[in-house]
C-alpha positions as CSV (number, residue, x, y, z in Angstrom):
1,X,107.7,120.5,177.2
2,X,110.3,120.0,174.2
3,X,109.3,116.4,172.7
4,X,112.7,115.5,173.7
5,X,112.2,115.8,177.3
6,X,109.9,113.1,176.7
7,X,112.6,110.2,177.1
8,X,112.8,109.7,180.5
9,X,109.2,108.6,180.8
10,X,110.3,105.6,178.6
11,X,111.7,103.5,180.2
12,X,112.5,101.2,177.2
13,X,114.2,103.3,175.9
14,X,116.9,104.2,178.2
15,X,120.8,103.3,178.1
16,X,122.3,102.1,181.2
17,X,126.0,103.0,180.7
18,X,129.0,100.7,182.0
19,X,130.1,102.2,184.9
20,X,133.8,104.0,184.6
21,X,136.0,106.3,186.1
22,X,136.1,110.2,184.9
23,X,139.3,111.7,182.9
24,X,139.6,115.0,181.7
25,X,140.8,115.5,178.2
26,X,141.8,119.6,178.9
27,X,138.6,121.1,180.4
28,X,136.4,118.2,178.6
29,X,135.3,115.4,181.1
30,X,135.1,111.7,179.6
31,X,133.7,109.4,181.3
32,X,131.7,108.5,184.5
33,X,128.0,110.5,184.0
34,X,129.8,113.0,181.2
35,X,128.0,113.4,178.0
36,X,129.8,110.5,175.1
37,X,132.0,113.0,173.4
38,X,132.2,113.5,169.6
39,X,135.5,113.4,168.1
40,X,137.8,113.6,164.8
41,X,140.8,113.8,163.6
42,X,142.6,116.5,160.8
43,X,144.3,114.9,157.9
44,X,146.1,118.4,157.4
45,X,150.2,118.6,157.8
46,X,150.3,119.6,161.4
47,X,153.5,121.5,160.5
48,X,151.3,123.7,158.5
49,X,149.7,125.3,161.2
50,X,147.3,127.8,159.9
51,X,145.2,125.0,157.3
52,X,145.3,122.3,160.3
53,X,144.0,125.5,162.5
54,X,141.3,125.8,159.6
55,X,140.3,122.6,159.3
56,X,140.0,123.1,163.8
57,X,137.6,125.3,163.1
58,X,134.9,123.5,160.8
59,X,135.9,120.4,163.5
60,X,134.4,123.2,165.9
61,X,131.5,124.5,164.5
62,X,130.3,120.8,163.4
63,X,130.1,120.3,167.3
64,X,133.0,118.6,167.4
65,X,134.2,118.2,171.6
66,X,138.1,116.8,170.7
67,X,140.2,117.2,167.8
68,X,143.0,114.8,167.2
69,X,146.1,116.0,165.6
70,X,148.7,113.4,164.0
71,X,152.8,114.3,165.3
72,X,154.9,112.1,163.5
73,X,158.3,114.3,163.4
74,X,159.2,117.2,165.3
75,X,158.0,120.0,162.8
76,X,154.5,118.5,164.0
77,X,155.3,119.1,167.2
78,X,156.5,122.8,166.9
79,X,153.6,123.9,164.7
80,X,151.7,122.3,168.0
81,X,151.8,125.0,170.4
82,X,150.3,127.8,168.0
83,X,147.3,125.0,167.2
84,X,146.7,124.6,171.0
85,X,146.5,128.0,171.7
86,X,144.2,128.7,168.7
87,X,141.9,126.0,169.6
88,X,138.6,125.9,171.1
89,X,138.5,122.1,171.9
90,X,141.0,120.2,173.9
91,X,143.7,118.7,171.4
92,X,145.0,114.9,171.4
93,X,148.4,114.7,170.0
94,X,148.7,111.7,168.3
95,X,152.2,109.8,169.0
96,X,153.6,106.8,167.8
97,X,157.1,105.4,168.5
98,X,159.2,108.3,169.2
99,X,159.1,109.0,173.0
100,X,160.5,112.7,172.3
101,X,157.1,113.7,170.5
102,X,155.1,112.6,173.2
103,X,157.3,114.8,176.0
104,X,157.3,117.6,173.1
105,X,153.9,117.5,172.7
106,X,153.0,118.0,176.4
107,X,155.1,120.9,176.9
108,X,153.3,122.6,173.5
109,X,150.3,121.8,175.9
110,X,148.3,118.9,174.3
111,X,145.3,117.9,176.6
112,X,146.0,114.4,175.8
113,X,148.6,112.0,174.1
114,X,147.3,108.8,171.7
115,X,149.8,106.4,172.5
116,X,151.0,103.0,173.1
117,X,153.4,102.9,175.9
118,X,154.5,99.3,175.0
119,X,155.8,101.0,171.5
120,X,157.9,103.5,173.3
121,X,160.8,101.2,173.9
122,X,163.3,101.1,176.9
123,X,161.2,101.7,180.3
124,X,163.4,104.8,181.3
125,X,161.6,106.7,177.8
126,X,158.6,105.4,179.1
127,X,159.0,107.0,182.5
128,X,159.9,110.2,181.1
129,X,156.7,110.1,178.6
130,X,154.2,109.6,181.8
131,X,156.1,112.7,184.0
132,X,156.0,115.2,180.9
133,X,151.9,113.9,180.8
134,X,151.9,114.3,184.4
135,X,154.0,117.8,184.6
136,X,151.6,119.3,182.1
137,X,148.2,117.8,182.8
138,X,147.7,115.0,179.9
139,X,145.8,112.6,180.5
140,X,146.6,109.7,177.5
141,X,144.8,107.0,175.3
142,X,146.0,103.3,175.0
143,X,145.3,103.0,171.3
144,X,145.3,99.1,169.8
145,X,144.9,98.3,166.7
146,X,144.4,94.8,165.6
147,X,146.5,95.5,162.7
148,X,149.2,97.1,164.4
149,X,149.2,93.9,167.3
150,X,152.5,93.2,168.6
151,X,154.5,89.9,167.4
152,X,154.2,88.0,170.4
153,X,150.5,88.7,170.6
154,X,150.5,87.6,167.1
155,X,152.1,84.3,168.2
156,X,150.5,83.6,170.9
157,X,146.8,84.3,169.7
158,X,148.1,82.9,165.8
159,X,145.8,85.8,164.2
160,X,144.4,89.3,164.9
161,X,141.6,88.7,167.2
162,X,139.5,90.0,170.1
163,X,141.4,88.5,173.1
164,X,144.6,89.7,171.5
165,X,143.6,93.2,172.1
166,X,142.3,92.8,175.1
167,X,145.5,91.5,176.3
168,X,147.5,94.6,174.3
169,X,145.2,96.9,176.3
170,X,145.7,95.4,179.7
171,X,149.3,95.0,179.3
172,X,149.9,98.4,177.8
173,X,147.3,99.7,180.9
174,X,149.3,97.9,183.5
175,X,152.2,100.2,182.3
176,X,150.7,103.4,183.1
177,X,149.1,101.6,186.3
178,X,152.6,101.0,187.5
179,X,154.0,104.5,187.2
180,X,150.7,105.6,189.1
181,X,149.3,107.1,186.1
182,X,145.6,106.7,186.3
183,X,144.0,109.3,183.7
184,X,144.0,107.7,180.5
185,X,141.4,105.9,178.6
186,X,141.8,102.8,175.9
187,X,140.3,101.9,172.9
188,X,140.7,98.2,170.7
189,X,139.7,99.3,167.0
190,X,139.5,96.8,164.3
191,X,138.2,97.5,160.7
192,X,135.7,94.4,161.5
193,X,132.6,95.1,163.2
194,X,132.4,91.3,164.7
195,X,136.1,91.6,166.3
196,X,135.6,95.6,167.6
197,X,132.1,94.9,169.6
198,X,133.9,91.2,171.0
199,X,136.7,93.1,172.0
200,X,135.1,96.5,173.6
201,X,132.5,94.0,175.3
202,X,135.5,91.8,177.3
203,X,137.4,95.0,177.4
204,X,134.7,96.5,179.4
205,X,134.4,94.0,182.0
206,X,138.1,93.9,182.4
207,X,138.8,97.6,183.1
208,X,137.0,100.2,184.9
209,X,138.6,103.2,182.8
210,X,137.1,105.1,180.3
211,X,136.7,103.7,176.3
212,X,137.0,105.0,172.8
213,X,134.7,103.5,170.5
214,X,134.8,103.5,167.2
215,X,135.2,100.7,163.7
216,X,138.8,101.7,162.6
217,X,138.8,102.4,158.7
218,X,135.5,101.8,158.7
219,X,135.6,103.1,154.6
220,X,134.2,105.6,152.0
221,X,131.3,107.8,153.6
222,X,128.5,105.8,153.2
223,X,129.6,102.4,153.9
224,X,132.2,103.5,157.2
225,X,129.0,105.0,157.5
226,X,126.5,102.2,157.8
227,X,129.7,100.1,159.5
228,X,130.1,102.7,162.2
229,X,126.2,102.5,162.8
230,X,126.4,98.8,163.2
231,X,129.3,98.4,165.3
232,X,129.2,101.4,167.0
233,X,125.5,101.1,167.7
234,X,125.5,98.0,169.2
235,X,128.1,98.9,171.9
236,X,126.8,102.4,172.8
237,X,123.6,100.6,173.5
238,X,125.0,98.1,175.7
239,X,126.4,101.3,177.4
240,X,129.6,100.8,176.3
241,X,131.7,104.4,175.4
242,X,132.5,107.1,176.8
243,X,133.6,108.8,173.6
244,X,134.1,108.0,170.3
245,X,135.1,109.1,166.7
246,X,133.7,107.7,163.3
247,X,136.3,106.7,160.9
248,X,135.3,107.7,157.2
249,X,137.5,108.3,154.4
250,X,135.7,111.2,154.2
251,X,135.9,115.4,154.8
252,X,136.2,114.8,159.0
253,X,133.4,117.2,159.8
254,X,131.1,113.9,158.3
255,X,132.9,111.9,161.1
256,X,131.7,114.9,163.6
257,X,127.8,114.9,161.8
258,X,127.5,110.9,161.4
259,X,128.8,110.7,165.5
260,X,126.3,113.3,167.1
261,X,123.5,111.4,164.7
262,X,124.3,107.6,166.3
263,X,124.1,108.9,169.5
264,X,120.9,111.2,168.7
265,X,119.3,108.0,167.4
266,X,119.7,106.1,170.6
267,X,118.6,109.2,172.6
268,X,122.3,109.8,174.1
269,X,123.0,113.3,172.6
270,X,121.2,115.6,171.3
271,X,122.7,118.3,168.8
272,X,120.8,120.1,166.4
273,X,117.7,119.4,164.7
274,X,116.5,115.6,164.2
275,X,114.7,115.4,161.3
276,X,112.0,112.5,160.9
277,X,111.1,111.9,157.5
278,X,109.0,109.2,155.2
279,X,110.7,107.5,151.8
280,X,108.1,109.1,150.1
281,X,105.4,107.4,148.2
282,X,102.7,107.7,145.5
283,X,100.5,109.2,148.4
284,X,102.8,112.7,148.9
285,X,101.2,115.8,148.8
286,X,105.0,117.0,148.3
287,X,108.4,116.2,147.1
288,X,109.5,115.0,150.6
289,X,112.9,113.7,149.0
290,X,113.9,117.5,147.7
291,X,112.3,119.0,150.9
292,X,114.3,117.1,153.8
293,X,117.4,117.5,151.3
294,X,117.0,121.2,151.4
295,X,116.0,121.8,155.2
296,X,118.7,119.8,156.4
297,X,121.3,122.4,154.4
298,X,119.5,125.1,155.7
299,X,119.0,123.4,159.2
300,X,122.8,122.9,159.4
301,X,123.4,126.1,161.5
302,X,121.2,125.1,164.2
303,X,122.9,123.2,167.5
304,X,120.1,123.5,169.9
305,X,118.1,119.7,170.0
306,X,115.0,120.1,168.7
307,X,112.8,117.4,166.2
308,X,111.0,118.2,163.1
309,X,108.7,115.8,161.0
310,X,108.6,116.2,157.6
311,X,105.7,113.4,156.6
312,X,104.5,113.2,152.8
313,X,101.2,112.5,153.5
314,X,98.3,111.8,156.4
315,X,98.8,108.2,157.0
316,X,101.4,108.8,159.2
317,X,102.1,112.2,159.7
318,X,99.9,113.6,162.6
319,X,101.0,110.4,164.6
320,X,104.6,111.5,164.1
321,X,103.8,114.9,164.5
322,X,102.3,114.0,167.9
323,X,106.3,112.7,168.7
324,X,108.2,116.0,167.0
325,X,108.6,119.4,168.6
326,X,107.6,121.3,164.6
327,X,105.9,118.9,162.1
328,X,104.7,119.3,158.4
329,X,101.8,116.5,157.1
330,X,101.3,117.0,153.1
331,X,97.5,116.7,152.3
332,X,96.0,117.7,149.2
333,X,95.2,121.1,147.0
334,X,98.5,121.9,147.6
335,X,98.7,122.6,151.1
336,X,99.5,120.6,154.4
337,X,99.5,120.9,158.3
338,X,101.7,122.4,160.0
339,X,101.9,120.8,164.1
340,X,103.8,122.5,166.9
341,X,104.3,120.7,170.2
342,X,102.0,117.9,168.2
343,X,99.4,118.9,168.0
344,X,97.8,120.9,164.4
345,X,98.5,124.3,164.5
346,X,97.7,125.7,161.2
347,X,97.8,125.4,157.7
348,X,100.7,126.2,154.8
349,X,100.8,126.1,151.2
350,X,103.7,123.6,149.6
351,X,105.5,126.5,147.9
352,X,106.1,128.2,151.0
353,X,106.4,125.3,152.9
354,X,110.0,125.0,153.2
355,X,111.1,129.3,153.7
356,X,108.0,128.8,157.0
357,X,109.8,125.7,158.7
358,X,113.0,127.2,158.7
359,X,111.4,130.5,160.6
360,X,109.9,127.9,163.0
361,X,112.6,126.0,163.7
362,X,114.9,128.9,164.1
363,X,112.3,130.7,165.9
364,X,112.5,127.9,168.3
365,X,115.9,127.3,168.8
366,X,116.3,130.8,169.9
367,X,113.6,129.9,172.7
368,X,115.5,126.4,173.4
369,X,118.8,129.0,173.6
370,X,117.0,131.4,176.2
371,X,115.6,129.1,178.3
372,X,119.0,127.4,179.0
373,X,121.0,130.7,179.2
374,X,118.0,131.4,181.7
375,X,118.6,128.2,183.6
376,X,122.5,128.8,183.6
377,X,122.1,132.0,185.2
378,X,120.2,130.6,187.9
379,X,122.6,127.9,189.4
């Protein structure tokens, strides 16, 4: 048994997720008892077709479930028919104020449309928006921002805050609800952690639909990083979000790694290998700083879940070992312990230390890969 099969005989560590409705995003289910999808979005011209079709691809091969694609004029939305059709993942067409992009971008087949329905304008536009979603199959996200709010929010409330989002959501919900229009999810992003968990928590007992989590502009890669963590964190644990996307000022295929690794370290998702690894001390047998640097380039490839402990010396490496599905415990005379399924399998000098884990590790996603082709085949 994979040490991550483990988790459900812990009890305390399980997430109880808010219960919601299911939505499809294309031939991606959100919501309900469907995996928390991992999203981003390109910063490319969509009119330039072939480098936002590029940048689709590393999206793709990062693990990435939805790609959002910005259509601000109608160039975006020409070039958005020859994106669709060359990409793997669903597509959300990201809309703003002009009701004719939205309608444009369901005919050029967009699984989904970002959009505020209250920003549309006269209710006729809006009517037509919801029939091209509802023609073509697009389901939609209600997407506030507390610094986009609308003036009489701002009036009423005095100040960007939680309940004024809320109350954005709901209204701009109630819209959709009106014309029938049930498949569409919502999110209430603000740059501040405090106001985004405030507002997803009385969101989520308002509405039973699915929600898009994430700290908008959360910053540079480390901090949006450590934001995205916070904020993030504490909803998903709650069991608040159904999907979500980590906004960095950053390359987007780090929004794609830093969103499967929150939800691998609450035990939501796993993708890839999870690599547990000690600061390092006086004690290491090993540089474990250079090590864990280089086996997580060279562990990149790999999208089957699987854990690896990379511990610097025996104080606490056979006891993680015993938690990993590979482990490597430095000891002295320049060798260490290698531990599969934790427990001690055999020894391996440093030098070759690093060139040996990666046959392991590959080694044994292959298996993971076989077993659940195996399983596939025989539903």
């Amino acid at each position: 048994m994979s040490s991550q099969d483990h988790n459900h005989l812990r009890p305390w560590r399980a997430v109880a997720r808010r219960p919601s409705r299911k939505i499809r995003v294309g031939n991606v289910e959100v919501g309900g008892d469907a995996p928390i999808t991992v999203q981003s979005m390109t910063n490319t011209l969509t009119a330039d077709a072939a480098a936002t079709i590029d940048q689709i691809r590393q999206l793709e091969e990062a693990g990435a479930d939805i790609v959002r694609v910005s259509c601000p004029d109608e160039a975006s939305t020409a070039a958005l028919s020859t994106i669709v059709k060359a990409s793997k993942v669903p597509i959300v067409a990201d809309i703003h104020f002009h009701y004719k992009r939205g309608i444009e971008a369901a005919k050029a087949g967009a699984a989904c449309l970002r959009i505020n329905p209250g920003n549309i304008g006269h209710p006729d536009r809006v009517r037509e928006v919801i029939q091209a979603a509802r023609d073509h199959g697009c389901s939609m996200r209600i997407g506030v921002n507390a610094g986009s709010l609308e003036p009489h929010l701002l009036e009423r409330y005095g100040e960007p805050c939680p309940e004024a989002m809320v109350q954005s959501a709901l209204d701009h919900a109630k819209i959709l609800q009106d014309h029938d229009f049930h498949e569409f999810k919502i999110s209430v992003k603000a740059s501040d952690v405090f106001m985004t968990v405030a507002a997803y928590q009385q969101l989520s007992e308002a509405i039973d639909c699915p929600l898009h989590v994430g700290v908008t502009e959360a910053g540079a890669l480390r901090n949006g990083t450590v934001k995205s963590a916070i904020g993030m964190g504490n909803l998903l644990w709650a069991g608040i979000g159904d999907t979500i996307r980590v906004s960095l000022a950053a390359d987007p295929v780090e929004e794609i790694k830093v969103g499967f690794d929150i939800l691998k370290s609450l035990g939501l998702r796993h993708r890839g290998v999870n690599i547990i690894a000690c600061p390092s001390c006086a004690r290491q047998g090993f540089n474990v700083i250079k090590t864990v640097e280089t086996l997580e380039t060279r562990l990149a490839h790999i999208s089957q879940p699987m854990s690896l402990s990379i511990i610097g010396c025996v104080v606490n490496g056979p006891g993680e070992a015993l938690m990993t599905d590979i482990g490597f415990t430095g000891g002295g005379k320049g060798a260490g312990m290698v531990y599969m399924a934790g427990k001690a399998h055999h020894k391996m000098d440093n030098e070759a230390m690093v060139e040996h884990i990666v046959e392991l590790v590959e080694a044994k996603a292959a298996e993971l890969k076989a077993r659940d082709q195996a399983l596939e085949a025989a539903e």
